[in-house]
C-alpha positions as CSV (number, residue, x, y, z in Angstrom):
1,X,0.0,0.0,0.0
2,X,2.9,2.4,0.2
3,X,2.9,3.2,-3.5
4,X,-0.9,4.3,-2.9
5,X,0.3,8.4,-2.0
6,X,2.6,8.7,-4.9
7,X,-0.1,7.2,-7.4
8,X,-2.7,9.8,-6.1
9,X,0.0,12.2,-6.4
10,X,0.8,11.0,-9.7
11,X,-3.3,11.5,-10.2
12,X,-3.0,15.2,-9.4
13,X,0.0,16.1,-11.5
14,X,-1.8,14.2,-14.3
15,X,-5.2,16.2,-13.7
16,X,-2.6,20.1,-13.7
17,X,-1.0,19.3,-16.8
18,X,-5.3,18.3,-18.0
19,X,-5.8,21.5,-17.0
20,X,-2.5,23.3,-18.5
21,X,-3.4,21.6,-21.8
22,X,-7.2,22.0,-21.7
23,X,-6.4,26.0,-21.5
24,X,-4.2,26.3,-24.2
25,X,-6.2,24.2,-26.6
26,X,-9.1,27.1,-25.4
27,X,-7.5,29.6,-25.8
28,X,-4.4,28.8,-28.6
29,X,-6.2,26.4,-31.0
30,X,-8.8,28.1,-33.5
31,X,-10.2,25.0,-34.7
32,X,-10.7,24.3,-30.7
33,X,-12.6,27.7,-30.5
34,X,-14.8,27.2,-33.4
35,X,-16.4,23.8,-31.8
36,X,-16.3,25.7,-28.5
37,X,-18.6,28.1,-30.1
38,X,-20.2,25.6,-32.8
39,X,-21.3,23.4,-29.0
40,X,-22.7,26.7,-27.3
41,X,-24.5,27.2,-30.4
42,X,-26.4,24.1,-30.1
43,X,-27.0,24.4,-26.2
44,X,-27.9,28.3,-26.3
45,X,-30.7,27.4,-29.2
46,X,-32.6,25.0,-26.5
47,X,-33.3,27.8,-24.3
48,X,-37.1,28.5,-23.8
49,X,-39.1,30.7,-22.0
50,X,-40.6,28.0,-20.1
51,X,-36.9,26.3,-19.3
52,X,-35.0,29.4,-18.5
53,X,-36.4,29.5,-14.5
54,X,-35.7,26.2,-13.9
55,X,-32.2,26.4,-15.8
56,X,-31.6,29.1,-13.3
57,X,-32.5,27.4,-10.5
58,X,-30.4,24.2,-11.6
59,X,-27.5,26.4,-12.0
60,X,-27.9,28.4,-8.9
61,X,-26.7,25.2,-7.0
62,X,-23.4,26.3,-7.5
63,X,-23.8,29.4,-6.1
64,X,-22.3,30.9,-2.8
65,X,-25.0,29.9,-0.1
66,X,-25.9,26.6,-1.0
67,X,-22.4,25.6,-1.5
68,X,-21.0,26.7,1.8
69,X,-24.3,24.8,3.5
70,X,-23.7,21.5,1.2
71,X,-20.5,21.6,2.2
72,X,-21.4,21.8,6.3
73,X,-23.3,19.2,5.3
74,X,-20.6,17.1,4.3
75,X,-18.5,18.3,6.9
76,X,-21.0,17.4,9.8
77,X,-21.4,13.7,8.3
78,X,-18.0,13.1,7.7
79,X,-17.1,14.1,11.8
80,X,-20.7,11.9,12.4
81,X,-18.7,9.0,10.8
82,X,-15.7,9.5,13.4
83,X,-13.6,10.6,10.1
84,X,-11.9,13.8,11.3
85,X,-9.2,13.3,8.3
86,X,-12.0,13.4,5.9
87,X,-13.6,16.4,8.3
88,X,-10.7,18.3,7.1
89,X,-10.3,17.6,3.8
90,X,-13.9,18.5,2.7
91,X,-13.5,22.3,3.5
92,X,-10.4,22.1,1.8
93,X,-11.3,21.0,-1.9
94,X,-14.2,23.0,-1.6
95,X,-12.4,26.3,-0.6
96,X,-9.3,25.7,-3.0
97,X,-11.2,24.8,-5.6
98,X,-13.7,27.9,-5.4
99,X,-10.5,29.6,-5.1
100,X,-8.9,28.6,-7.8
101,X,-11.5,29.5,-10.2
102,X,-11.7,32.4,-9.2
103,X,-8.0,33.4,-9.5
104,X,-7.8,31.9,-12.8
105,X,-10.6,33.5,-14.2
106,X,-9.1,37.0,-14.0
107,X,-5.3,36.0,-14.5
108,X,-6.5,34.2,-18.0
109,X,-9.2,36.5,-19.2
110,X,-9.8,36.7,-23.0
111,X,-12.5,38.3,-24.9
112,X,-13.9,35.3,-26.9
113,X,-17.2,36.1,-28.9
114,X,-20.2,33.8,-29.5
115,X,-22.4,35.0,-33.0
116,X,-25.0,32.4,-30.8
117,X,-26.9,35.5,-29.2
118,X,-26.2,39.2,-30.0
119,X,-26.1,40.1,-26.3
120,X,-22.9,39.1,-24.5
121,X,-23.8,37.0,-21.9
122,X,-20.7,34.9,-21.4
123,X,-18.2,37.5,-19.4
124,X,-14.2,38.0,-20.3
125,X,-13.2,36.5,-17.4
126,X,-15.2,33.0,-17.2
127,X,-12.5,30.3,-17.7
128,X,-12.9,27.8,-15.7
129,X,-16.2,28.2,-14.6
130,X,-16.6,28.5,-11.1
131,X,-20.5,27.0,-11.2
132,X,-19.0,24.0,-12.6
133,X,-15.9,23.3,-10.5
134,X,-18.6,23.7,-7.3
135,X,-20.7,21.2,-8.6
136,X,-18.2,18.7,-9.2
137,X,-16.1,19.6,-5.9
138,X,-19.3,18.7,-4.4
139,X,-20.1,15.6,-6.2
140,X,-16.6,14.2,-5.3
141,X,-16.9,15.4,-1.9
142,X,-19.7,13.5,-1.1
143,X,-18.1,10.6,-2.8
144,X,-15.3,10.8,-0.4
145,X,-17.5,11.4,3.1
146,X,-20.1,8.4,2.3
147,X,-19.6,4.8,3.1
148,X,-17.4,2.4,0.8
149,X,-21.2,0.9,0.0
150,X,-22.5,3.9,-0.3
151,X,-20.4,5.1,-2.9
152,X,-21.3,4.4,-6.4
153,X,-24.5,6.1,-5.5
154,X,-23.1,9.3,-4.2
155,X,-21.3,8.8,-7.7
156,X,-24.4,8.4,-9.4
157,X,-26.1,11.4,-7.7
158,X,-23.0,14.1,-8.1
159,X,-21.9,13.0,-11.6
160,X,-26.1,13.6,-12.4
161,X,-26.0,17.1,-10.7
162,X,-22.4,18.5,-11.9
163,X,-23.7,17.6,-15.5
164,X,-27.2,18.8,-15.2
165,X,-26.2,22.3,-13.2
166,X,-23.5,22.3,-16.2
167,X,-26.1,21.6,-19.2
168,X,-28.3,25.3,-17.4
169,X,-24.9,27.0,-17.8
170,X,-24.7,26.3,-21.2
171,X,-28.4,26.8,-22.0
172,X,-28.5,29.6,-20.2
173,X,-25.4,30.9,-22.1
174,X,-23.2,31.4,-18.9
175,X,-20.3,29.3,-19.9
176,X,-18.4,27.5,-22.8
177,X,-18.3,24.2,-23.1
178,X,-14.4,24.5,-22.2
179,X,-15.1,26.6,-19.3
180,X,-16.8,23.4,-17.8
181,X,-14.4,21.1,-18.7
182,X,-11.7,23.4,-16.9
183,X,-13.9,23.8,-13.9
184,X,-14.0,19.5,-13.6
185,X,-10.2,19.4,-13.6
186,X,-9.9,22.1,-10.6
187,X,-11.8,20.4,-8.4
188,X,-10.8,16.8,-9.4
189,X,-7.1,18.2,-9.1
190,X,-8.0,19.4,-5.5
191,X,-9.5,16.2,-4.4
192,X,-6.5,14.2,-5.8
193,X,-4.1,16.3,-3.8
194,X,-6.4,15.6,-0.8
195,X,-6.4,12.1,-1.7
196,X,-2.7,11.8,-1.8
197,X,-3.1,13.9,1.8
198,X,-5.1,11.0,3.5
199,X,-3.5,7.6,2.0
200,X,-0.1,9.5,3.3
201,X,-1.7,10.1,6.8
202,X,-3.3,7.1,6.9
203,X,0.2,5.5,6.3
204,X,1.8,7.3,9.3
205,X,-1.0,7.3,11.5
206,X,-2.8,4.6,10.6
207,X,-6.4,4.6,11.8
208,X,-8.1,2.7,14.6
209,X,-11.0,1.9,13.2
210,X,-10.1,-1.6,10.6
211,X,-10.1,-1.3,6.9
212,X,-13.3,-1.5,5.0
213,X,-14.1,-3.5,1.5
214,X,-13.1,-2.2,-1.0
215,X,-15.3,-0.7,-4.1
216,X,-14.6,-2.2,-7.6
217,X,-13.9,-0.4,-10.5
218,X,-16.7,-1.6,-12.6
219,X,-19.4,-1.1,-9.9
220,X,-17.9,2.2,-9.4
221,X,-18.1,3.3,-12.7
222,X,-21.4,2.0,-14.3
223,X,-23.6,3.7,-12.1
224,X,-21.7,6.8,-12.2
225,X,-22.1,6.5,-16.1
226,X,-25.8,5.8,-15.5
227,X,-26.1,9.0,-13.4
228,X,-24.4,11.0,-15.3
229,X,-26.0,10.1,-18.6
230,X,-29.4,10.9,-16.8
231,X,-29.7,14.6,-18.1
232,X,-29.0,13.1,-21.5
233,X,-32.1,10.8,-20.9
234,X,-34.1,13.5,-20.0
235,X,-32.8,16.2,-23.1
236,X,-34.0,12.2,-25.1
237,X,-37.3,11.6,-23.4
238,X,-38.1,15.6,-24.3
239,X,-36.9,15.1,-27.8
240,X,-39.0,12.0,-28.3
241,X,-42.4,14.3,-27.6
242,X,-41.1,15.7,-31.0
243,X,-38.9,13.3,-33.0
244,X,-38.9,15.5,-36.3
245,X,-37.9,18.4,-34.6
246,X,-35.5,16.9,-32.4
247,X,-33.4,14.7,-35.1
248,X,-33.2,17.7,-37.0
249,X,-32.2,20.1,-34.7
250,X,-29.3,17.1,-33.9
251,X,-28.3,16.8,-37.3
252,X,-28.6,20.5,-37.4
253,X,-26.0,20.3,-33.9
254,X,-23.9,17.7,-34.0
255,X,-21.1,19.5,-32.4
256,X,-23.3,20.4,-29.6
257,X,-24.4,16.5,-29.5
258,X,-20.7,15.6,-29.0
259,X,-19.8,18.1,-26.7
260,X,-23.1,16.9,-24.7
261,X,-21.8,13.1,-24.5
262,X,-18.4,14.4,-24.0
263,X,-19.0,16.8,-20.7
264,X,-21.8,13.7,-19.4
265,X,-18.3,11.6,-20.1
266,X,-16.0,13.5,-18.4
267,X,-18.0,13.7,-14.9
268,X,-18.6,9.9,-14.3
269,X,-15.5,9.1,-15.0
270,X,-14.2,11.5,-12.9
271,X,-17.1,10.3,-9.8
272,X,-16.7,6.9,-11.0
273,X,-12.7,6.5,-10.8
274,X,-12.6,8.5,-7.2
275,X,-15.8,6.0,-5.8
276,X,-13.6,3.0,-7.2
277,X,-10.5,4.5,-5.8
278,X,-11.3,5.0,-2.3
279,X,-10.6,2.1,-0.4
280,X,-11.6,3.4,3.2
């Protein structure tokens, strides 16, 4: 078990140089731009009337308030488990990840311009986006407070909420596509450095309490795809009350339909591989 630190180490360093990449494809790469754009085309053209208040309210989950009292939340079930290491590290990714977004957005500011709407909507400063990081800082937060059984669900239920609060972003047109993406890796490089934190405690000063089972890979990581996927069911079971419309509006889209499956990707794998990494 001693290699277990460095490979959660080796976890975070891979998730930075994610990040370092992901930004410079943003904001270096034209073609990289153009599908940016091409995707917040397609999400910005579902907005409604009738959807834009609940978008908002979806999207709101990742502001301020409710993430500080999500995060209590967390805290106060992670001390009610007798897991003051865990306690600790909650506040932690959620205040360094919040952080983080908002020093980045600032420091890499860049005036990139959507023809989807005439207003501009989606500010200078909005890579990574901080609604984003929140919701996944929160999904993998309660992945690393709830039981080893317990798990795949809370990786089921975050990866479903970091991707839906992520789809009202884009509807709304808040955020790139790439904003989100960056706002995954800041909180899944906080958690990994947390990780790294508590397998190097643990191997120090090891814990009374006795090891529990651990959670497999592939039950980890099916029902995180499931719950992730969910919002992509429900965008389907909307699209099959019109079928013509909806396949054309796809065909019309299909950079917005890749992005889509892409983003839904990206969170249950990154809620699936912490539930099935987490041993204890």
């Amino acid at each position: 078990m001693a290699r277990r630190p460095a490979t959660a180490l080796a976890a975070a360093f891979a998730c930075l140089g994610s990040l370092v990449v992901t930004w410079g494809l943003t904001f270096g790469s034209g073609r990289v731009r153009w599908l940016d754009a091409a995707a917040l085309q397609g999400f910005v053209g579902l907005d409604r009337p009738a959807t834009r208040g609940p978008a908002e309210v979806v999207a709101a989950l990742g502001d301020p308030l409710p993430y500080v009292l999500l995060g209590a939340a967390l805290v106060a079930l992670a001390l009610a488990r007798g897991r003051p290491r865990i306690a600790l590290a909650v506040p932690v990714v959620l205040a360094g990840s919040a952080l983080t977004t908002q020093i980045l957005k600032p420091l890499l500011a860049d005036p990139r311009v959507c023809h989807c709407f005439a207003d501009a909507r989606v500010a200078v400063a909005s890579w990574p986006s901080g609604h984003a990081a929140a919701a996944m800082a929160l999904a993998l937060c309660a992945v690393l407070v709830a039981p080893p059984r317990w798990r795949p669900t809370m990786a089921v239920f975050g990866a479903g909420v970091a991707v839906a609060v992520s789809y009202a972003l884009l509807t709304l047109g808040w955020h790139y596509p790439s904003d989100v993406l960056g706002g995954y890796l800041v909180s899944a490089l906080w958690m990994t450095g947390a990780v790294a934190a508590l397998w190097a405690a643990g191997e120090r000063w090891p814990a009374r309490t006795g090891r529990e089972a651990a959670v497999r890979w592939g039950a980890a990581l099916a029902p995180a795809a499931v719950g992730a996927l969910a919002p992509l069911l429900g965008l389907t079971a909307i699209a099959l009350a019109r079928p013509d419309g909806a396949v054309h509006y796809a065909a019309a889209h299909t950079t917005f339909v890749f992005v889509a499956a892409v983003i839904a990707a990206v969170a249950a794998a990154t809620a699936g591989a912490f539930a099935a990494a987490l041993r204890r």
